[in-house]
BAROMAR-585450 format. One line per 3 residues: number of its first residue (from 1); for each residue x, z, y of N, C-alpha, C. Coordinates in steps of 0.1 Angstrom, whole numbers, plus 5000, padded with zeros to 4 digits. Each point is the difference from the previous one (the first is absolute). Layout:
! residues N
NUM = X:Z:Y:X:Z:Y:X:Z:Y  ...
END
This chain:
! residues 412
1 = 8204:4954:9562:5001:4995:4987:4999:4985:4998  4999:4994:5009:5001:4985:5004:5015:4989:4994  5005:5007:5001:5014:4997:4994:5006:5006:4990
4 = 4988:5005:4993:5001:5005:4984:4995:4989:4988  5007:4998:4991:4990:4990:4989:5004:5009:4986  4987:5002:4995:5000:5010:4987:4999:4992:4989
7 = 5008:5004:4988:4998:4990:4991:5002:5011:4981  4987:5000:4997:4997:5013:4986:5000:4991:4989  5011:5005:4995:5001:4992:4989:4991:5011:4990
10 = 4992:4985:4992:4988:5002:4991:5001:4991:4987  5016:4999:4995:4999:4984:4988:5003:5013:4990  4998:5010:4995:5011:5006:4987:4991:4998:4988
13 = 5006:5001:4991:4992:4999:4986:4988:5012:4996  5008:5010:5005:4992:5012:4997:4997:5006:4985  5013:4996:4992:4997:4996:4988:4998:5023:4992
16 = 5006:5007:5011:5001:5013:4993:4987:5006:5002  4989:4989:5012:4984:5008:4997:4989:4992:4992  5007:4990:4991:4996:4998:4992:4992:5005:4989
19 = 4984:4999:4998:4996:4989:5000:4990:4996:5015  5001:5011:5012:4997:4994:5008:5002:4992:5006  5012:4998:5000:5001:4988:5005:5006:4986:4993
22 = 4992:5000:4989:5000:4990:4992:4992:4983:5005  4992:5003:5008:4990:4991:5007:5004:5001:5015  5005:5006:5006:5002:5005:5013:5014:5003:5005
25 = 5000:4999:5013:5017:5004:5003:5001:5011:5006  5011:5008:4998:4995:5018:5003:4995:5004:5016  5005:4995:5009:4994:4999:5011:4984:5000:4999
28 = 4992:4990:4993:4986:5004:5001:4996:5005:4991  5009:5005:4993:4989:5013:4995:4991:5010:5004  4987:5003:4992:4994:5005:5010:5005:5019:5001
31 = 4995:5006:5014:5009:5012:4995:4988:5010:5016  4997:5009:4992:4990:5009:5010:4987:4994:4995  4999:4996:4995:4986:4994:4999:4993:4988:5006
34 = 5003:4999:5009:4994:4990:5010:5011:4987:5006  5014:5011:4999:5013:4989:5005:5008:4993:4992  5006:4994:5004:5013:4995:4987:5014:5007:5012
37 = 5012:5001:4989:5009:5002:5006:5009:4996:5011  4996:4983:5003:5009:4999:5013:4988:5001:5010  4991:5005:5000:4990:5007:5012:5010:5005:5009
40 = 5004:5012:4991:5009:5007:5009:5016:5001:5007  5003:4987:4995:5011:4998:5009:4992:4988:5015  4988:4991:4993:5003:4995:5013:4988:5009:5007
43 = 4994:5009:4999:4994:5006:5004:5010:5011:5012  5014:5000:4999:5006:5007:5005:5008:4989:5010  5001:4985:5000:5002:4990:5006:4991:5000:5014
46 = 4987:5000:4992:4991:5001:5011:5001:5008:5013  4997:5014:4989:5001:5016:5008:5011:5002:5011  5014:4990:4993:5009:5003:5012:5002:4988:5010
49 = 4991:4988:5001:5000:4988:5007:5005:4991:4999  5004:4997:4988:5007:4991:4994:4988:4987:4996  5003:4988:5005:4987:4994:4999:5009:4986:4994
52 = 5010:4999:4994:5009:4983:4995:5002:5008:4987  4993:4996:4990:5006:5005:4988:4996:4987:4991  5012:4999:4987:5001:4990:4989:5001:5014:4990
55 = 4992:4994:4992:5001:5006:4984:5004:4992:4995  5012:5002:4990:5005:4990:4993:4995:5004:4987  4993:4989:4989:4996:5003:4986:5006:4993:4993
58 = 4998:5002:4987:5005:4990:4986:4988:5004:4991  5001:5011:4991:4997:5001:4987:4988:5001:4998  4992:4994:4995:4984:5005:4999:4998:5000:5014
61 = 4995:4997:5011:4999:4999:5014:4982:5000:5004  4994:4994:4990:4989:4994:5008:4990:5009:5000  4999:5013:4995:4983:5010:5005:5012:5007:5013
64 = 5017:5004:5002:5001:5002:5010:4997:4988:5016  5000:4985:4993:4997:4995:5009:4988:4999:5008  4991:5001:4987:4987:5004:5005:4997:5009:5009
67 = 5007:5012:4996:4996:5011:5008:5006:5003:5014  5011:4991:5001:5003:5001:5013:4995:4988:5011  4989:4995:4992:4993:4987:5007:4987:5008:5001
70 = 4995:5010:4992:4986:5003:5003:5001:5020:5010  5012:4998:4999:4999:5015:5010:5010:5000:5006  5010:4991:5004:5013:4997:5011:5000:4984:5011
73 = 4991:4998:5002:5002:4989:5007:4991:5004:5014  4996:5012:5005:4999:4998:5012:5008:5003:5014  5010:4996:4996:5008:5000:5010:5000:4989:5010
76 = 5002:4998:5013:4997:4986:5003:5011:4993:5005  4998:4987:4993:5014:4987:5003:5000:4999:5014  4989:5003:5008:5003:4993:5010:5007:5007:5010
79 = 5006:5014:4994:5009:5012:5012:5010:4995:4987  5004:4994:4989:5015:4999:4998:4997:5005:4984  4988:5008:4999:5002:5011:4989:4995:4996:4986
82 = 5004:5004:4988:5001:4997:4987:5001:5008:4992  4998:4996:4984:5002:5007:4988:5000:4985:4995  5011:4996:4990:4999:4987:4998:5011:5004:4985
85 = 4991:4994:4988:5007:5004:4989:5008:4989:4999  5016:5003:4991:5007:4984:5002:5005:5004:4988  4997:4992:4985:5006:5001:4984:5012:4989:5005
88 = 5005:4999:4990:5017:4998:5001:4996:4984:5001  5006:4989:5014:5001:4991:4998:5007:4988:4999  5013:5005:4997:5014:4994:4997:5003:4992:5011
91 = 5004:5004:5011:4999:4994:5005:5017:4994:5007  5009:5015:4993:5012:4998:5000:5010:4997:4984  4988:5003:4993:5007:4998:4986:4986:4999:4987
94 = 5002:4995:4990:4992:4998:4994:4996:5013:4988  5001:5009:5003:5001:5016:4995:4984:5003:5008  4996:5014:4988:4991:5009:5006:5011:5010:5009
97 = 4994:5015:5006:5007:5002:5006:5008:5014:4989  5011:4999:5000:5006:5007:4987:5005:5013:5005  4995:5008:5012:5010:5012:5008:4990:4999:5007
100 = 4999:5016:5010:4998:5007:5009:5008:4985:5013  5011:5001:5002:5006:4990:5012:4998:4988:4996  4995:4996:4991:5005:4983:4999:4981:4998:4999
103 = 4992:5008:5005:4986:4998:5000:5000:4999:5015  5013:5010:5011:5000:4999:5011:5006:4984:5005  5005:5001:4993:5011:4988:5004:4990:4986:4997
106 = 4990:5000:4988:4996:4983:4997:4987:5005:5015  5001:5007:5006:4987:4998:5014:5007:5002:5014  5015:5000:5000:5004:4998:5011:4995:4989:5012
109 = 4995:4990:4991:4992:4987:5012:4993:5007:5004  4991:5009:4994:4987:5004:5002:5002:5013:5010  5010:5002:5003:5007:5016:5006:5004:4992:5015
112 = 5006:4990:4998:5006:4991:5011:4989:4991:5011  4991:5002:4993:4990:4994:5004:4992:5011:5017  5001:5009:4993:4997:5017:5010:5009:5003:5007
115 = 5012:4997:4997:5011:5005:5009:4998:5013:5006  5001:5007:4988:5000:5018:5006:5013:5006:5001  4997:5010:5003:5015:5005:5004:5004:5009:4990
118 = 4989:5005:4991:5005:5009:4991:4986:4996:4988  5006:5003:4989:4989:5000:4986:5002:5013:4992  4988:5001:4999:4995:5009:4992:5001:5001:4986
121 = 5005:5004:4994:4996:4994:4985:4988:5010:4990  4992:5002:4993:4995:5010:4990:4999:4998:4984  4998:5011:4995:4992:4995:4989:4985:5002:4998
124 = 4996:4990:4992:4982:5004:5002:4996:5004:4991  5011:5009:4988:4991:5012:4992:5003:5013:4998  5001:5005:5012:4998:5015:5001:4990:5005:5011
127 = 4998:5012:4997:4991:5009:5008:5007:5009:5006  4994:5000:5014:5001:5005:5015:4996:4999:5011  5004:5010:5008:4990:4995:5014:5019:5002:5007
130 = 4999:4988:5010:5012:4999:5010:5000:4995:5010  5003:4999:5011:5003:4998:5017:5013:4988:5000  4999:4992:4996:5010:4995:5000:5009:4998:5014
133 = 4989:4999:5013:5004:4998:5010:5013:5013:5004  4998:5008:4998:5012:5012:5000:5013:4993:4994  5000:4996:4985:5013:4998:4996:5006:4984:5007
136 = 4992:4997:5003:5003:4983:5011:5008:5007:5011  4996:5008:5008:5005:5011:5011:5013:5000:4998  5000:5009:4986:5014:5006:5001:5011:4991:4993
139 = 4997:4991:4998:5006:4986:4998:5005:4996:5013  4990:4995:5006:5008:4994:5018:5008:5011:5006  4993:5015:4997:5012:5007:5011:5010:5002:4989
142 = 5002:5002:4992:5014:5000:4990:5008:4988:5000  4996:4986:5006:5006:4984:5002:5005:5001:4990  4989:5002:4987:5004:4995:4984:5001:4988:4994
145 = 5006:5002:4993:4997:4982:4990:4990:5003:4990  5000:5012:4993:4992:5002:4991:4997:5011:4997  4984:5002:5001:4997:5013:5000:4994:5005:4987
148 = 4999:5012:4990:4992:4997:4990:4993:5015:5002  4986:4998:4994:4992:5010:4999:5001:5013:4986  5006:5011:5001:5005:5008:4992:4988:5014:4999
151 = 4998:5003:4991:4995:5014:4996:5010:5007:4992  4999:5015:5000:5006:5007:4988:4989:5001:4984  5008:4999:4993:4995:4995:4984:5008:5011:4992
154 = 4990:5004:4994:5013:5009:4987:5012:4997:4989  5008:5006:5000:5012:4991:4997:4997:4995:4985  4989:5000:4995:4996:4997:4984:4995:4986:5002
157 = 4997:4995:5013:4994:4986:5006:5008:4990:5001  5015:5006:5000:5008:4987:5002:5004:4992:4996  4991:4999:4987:5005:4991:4990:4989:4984:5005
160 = 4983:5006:5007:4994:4990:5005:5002:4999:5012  5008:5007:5010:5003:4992:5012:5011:5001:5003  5001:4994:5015:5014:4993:5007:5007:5017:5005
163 = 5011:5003:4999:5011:5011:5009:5002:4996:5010  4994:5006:5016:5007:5000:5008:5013:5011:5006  5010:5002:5004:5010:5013:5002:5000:4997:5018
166 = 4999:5006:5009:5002:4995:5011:5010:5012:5006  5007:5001:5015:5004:5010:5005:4991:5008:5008  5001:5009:5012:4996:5007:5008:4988:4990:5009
169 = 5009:4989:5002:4990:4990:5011:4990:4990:4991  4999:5005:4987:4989:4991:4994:5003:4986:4998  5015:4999:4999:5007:4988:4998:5001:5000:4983
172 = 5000:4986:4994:5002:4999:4988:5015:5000:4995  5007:5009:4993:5014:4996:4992:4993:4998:4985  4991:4998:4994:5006:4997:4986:4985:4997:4999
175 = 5000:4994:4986:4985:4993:4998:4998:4994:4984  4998:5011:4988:4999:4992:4994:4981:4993:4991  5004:4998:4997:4981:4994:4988:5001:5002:4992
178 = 4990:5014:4994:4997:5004:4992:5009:5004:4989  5009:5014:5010:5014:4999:4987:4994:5011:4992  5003:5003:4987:4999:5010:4996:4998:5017:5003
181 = 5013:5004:5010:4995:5009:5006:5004:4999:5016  4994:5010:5004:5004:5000:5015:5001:5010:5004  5011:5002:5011:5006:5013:5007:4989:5006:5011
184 = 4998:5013:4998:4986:5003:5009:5005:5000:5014  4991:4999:5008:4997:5003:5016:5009:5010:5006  5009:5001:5006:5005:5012:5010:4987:5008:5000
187 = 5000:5011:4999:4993:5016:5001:4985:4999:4988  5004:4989:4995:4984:4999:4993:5005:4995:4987  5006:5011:4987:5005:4998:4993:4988:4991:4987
190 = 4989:5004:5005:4992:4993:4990:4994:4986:5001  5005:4993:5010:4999:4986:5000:5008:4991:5007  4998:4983:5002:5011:4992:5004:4992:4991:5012
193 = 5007:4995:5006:4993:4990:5009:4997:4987:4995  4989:4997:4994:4991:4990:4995:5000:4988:5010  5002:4984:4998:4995:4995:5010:4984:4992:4991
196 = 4992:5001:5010:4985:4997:4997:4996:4985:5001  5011:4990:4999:5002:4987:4999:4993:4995:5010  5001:5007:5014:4993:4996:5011:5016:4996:5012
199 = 4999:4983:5002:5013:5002:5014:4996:4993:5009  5008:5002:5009:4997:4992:5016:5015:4994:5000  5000:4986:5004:5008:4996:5001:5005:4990:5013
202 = 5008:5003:5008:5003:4992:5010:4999:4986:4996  4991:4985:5005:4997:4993:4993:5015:4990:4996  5008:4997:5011:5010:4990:4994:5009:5011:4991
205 = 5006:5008:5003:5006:5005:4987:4995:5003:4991  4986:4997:4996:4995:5000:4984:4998:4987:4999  4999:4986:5009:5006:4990:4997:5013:4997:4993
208 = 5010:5007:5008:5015:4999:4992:5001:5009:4990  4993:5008:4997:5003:5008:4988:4994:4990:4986  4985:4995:5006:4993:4995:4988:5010:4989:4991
211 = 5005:4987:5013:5005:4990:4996:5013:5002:4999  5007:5005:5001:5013:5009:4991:4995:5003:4985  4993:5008:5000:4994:5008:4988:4996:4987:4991
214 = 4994:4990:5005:4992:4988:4990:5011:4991:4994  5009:5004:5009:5013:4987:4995:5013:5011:4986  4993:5007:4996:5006:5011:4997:4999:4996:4985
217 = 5003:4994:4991:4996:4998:4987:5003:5008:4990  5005:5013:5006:5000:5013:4988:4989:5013:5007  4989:4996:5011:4996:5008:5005:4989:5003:4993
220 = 4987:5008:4998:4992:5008:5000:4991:4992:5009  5002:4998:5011:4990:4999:5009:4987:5010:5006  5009:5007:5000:4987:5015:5002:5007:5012:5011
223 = 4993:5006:5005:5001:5003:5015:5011:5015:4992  4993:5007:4991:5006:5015:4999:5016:4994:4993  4997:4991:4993:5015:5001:4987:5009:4986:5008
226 = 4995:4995:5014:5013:4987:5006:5000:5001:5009  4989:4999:5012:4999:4998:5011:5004:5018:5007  4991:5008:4995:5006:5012:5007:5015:5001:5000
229 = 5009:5005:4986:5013:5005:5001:5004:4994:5006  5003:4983:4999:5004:4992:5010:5006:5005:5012  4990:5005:5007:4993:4997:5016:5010:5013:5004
232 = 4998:5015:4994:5007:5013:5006:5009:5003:5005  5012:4991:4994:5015:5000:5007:5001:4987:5015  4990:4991:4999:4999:4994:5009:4991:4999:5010
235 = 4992:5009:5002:4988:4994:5007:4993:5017:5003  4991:5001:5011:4995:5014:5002:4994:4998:4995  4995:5010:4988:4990:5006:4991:4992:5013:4997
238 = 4989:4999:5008:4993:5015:5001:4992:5005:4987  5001:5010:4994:4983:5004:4998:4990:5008:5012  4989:4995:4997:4987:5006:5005:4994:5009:4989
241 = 5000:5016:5007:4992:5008:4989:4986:4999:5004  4994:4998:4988:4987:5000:5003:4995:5016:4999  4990:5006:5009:4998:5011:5001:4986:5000:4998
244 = 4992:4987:4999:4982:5006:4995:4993:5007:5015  4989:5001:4994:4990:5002:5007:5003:5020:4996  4998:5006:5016:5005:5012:4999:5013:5003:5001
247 = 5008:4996:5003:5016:4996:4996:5005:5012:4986  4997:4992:4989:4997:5009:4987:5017:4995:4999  5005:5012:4990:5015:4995:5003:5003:4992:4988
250 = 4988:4996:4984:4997:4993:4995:4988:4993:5001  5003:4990:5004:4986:4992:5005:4990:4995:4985  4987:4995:5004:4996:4996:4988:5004:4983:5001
253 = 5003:4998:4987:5013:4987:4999:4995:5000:4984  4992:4988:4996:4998:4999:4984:5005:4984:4996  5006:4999:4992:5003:4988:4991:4993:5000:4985
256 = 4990:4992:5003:4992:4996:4987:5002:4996:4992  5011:4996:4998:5005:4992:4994:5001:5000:4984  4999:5014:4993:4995:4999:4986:4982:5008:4999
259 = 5000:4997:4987:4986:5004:4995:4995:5012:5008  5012:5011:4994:4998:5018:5003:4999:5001:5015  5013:4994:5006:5000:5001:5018:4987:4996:5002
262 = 4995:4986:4999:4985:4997:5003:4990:5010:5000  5002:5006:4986:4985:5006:4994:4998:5011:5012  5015:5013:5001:5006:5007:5009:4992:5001:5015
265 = 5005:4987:5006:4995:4996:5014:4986:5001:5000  4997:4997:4993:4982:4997:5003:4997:5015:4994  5003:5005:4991:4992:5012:5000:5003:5011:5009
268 = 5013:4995:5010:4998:5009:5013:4989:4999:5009  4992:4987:4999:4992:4999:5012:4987:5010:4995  5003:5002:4991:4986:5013:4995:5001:5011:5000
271 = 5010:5006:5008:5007:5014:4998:4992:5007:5013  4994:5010:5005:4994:5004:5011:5007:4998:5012  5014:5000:5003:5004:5001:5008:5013:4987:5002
274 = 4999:4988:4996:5007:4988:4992:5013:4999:5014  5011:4998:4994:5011:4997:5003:4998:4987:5012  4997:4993:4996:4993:4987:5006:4985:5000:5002
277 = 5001:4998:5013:4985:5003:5006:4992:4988:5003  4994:4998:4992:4988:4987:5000:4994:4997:5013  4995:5015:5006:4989:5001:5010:5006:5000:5014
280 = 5013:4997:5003:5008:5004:5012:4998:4985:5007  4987:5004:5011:4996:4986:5006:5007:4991:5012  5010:5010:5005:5010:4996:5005:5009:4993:4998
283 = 5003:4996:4983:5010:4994:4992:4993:4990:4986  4990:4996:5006:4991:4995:4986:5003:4992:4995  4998:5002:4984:5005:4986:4987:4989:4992:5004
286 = 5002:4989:4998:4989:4981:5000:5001:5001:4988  4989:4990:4997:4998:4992:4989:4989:4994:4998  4999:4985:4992:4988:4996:4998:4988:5009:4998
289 = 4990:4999:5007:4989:5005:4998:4986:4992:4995  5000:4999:4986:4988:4991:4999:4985:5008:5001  4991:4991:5004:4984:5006:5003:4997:5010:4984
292 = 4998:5012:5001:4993:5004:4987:4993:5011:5001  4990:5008:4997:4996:5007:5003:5005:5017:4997  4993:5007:5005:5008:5014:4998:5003:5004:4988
295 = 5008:5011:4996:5002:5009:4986:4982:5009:5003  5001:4998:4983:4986:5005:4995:5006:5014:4994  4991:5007:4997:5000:5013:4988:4985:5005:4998
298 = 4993:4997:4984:4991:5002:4999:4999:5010:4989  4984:5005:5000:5004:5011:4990:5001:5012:4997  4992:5009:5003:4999:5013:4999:4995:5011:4988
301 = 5000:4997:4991:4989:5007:4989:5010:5010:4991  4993:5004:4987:5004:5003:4991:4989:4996:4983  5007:4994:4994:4993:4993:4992:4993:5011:4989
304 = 4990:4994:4989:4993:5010:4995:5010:5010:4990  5012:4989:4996:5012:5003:4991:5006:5009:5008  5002:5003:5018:5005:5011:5005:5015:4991:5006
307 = 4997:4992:4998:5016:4986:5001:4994:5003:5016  5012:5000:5010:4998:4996:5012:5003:4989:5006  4988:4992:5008:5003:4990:5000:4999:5003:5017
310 = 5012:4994:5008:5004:5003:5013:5007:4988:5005  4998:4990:5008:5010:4991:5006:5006:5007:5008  5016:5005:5001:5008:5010:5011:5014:4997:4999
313 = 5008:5001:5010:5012:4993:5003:5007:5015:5007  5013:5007:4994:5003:5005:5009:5013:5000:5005  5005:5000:5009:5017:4999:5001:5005:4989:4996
316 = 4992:4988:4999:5000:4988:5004:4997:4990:5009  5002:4985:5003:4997:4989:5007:4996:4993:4996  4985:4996:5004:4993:4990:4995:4994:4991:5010
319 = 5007:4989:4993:4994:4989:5015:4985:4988:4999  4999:4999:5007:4988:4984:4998:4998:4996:4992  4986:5000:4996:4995:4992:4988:4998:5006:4989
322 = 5006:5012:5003:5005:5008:4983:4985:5008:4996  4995:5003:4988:4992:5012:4999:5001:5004:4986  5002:5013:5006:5002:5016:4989:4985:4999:4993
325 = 4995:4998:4989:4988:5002:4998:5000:5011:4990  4997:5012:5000:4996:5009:4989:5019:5002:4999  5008:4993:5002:5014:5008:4995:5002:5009:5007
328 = 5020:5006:5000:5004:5005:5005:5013:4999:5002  5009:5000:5016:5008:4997:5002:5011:5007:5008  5013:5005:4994:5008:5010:5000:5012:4994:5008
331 = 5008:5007:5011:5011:4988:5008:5004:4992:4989  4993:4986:5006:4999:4988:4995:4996:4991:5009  5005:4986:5004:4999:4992:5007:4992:4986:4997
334 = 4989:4996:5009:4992:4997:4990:5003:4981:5012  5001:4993:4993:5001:4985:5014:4982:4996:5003  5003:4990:5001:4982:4993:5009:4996:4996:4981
337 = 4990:5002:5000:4990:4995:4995:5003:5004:4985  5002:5014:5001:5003:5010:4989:4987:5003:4993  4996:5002:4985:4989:5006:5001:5006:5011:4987
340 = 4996:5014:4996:5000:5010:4993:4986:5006:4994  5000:4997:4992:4989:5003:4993:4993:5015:4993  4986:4999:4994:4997:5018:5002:5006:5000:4987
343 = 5004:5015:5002:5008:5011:4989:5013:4995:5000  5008:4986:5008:5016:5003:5001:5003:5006:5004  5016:5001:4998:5010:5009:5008:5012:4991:5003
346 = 5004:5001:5014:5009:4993:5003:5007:5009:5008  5018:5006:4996:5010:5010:5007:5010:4997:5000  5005:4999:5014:5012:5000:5001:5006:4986:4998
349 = 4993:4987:5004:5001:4987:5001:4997:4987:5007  5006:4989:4999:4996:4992:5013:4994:4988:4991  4985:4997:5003:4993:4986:5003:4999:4991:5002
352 = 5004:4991:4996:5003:4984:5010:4987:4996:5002  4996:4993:5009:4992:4993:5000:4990:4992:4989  4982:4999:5005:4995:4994:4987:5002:5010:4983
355 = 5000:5010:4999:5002:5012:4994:4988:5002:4996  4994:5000:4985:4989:5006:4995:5002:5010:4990  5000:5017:5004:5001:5007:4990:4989:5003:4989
358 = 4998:5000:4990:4987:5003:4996:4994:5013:4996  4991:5000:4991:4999:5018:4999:5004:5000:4991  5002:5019:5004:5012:5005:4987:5013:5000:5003
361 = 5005:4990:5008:5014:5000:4998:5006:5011:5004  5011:5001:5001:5008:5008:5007:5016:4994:4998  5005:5000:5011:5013:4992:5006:5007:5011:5010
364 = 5011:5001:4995:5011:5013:5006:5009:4993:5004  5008:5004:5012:5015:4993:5001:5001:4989:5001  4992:4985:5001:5003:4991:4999:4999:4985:5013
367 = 5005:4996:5000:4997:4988:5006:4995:4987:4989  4983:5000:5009:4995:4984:4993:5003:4990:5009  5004:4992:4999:4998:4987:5011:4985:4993:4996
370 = 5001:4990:5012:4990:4997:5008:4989:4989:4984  4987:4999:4999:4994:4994:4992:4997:5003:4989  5001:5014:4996:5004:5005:4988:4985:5004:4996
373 = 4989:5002:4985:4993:5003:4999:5005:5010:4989  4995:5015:5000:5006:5009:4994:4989:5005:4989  4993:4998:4991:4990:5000:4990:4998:5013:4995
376 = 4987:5001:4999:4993:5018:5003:5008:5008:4984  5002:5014:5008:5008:5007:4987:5016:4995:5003  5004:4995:5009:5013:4995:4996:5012:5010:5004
379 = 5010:5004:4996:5012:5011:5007:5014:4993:5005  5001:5006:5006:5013:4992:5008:5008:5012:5008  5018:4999:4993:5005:5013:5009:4996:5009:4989
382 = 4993:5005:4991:5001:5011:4994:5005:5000:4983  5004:4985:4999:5005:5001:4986:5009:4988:5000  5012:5000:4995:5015:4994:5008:4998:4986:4986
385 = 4993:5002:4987:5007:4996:4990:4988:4988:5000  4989:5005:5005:4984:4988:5003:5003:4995:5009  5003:5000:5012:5006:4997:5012:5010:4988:4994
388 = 5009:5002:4997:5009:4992:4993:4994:4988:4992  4990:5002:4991:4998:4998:4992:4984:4985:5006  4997:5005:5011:4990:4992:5009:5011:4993:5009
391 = 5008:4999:4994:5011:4990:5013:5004:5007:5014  5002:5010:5002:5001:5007:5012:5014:5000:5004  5000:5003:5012:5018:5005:5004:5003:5014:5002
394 = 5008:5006:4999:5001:5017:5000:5009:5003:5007  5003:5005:5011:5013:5003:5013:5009:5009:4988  5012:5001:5005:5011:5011:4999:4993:5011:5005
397 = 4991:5005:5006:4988:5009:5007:4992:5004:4993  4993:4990:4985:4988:5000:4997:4991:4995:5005  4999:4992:5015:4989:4992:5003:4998:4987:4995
400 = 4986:5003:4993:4995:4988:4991:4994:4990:5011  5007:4986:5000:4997:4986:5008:4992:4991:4991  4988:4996:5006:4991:4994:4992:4998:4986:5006
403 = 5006:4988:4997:5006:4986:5010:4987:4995:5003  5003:4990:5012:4988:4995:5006:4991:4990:4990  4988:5003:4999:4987:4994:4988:5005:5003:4994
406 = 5005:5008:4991:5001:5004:4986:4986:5006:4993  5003:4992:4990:4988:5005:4989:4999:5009:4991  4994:5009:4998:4999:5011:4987:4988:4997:4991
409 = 5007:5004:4989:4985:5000:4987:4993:5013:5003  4989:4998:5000:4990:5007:5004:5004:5010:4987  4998:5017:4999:5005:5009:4995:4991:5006:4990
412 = 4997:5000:4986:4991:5004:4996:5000:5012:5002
END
């Protein structure tokens, strides 16, 4: 993997998981409780030996820069190895970076500098666990120019991702971005070949694709809707099926990308037997780890009123710092330094960080972000028109988003 350089793009607005990421860029969002989302792409960098990686940022960048300064830097410079964030620095034009390729293209010094033989490219907001070293493989033995990483997706999906069509040999004929509909899979009438905006690219011909592409003044500049169709009639272009852990013939493959998909992913990790396995020590997610002490749960009685008062968590994750005191907690995800208070109820929702529930409450369905003080008596998730009416956000789902420090009037 020495002559690999990986490069995750992490600049997007993230404006459809808004209002999380109102303060933040969707990449660090936090997600499991304990991680943010590009955990797990470079967590899978790691896993597969990939040790030269650039995150490229733009929007809101700085608690992800943080966080890849307080739980990604021990790799060591002095064998070659890195994690090194690089925001847009015009260095070829006086633009942010406006495309998927023209974010590749303003760091080609920085690409040239490594002189690898092949690049990686990702995105850093979805969830997965992957081997990248496999699809690098079948890149060199295929003597590709461009390889992309494919799953099958249901054909109701192709409105948010790329079409790949390939033949027999896993060669690409047709490619489009996000058309309306898509023609399903030979023998698998209920889905299409998705690509997972994951490629390997032979490095000088994604040199000559880029700077082609940049001189292009009716272009896009973006890998699915310019640089791929491009490339098919001229150049060998493989998909890589990704096949997951188990070789599942649908792998787990999530794009977070709106509110509901978010909410979705994370309440898999609470499921008894979760799609994505947290605990698989052979393939472990990183992340910042700050010092804090363990998850509490206090609390055992029953009051003279007959009110049970129980600190208990079930079919949930609760991490550091957090304590259940006298509540009670239903698959729900609770982050560091959560506290739940006696006679709440908290079901079927995720905690940000710094989280004070009080008594009384009870909160269904929802995501609070991080800072929030939630005032005793208070409801959240059980009534659409109060919710509303306290400044909330409400999914196409029903999940009530409660933005980072938001305030409530205490409830008479």
């Amino acid at each position: 993997m020495n002559d690999v350089m990986t490069l995750i793009m992490a600049g997007g607005k993230g404006t459809r998981l808004e209002p999380l990421t109102r303060d933040r860029a969707k990449p660090a969002v936090p997600f499991g409780g304990m991680y943010r989302i590009i955990d797990f792409t470079l967590s899978n960098c790691i896993n597969s030996g990939l040790r030269k990686i650039l995150v490229l940022t733009q929007f809101k960048a700085r608690s992800l820069h943080r966080h890849i300064r307080d739980g990604w830097t021990f790799l060591s410079a002095e064998l070659g190895e890195y994690i090194d964030v690089m925001p847009p620095q015009q260095q070829l034009h006086e633009h942010w970076y406006s495309g998927t390729a023209d974010a590749i293209y303003q760091n080609i010094y920085n690409i040239e500098l490594e002189n690898p033989r092949y690049v990686l490219i990702l995105a850093g907001d979805h969830i997965y666990k992957m081997n990248y070293q496999k699809m690098i493989e079948q890149h060199e033995t295929n003597n590709a120019d461009l390889t992309i990483g494919c799953i099958p997706a249901p054909l109701a999906e192709s409105r948010n991702l790329g079409v790949a069509v390939t033949d027999e040999s896993s060669r690409v004929t047709g490619f489009q971005e996000k058309p309306p509909k898509a023609a399903p899979m030979p023998g698998d009438t209920g889905h299409f070949l998705a690509s997972m905006g994951i490629y390997v690219f032979s490095t000088k011909v994604m040199y000559e694709q880029l700077i082609a592409d940049a001189a292009n003044g009716e272009s896009k500049h973006d890998f699915g809707k310019n640089i791929i169709p491009s490339m098919i009639s001229t150049h060998r272009v493989f998909a890589y099926r990704f096949l997951g852990s188990q070789g599942r013939v649908v792998p787990y493959w999530r794009d977070v990308g709106t509110q509901d998909a978010y909410y979705a992913a994370n309440m898999d990790l609470v499921s008894v037997q979760p799609e994505l396995n947290l605990y698989e020590m052979n393939w472990p997610i990183r992340t910042a780890h700050p010092q804090m002490p363990p998850p509490k749960f206090v609390f055992f009685e029953t009051g003279l009123a007959g009110q049970v008062r129980r600190g208990e968590a079930h079919e949930s994750i609760v991490c550091n710092g957090s304590v259940v005191s006298g509540g009670r907690v239903w698959k729900s995800i609770l982050a560091p330094l959560v506290r739940v208070n006696s006679y709440a109820q908290v079901e079927e929702s995720i905690l940000f960080e710094n989280v004070d529930v009080g008594r009384h409450c009870h909160i269904r369905r929802a995501i609070v972000d991080k800072d929030v003080q939630v005032p005793k008596n208070m409801t959240i998730g059980m009534d659409r028109a109060r919710d509303i009416a306290n400044g909330l956000t409400i999914t196409d789902d029903g999940i009530t988003i409660v933005p980072k420090g938001h305030t409530f009037e205490q409830p008479k």
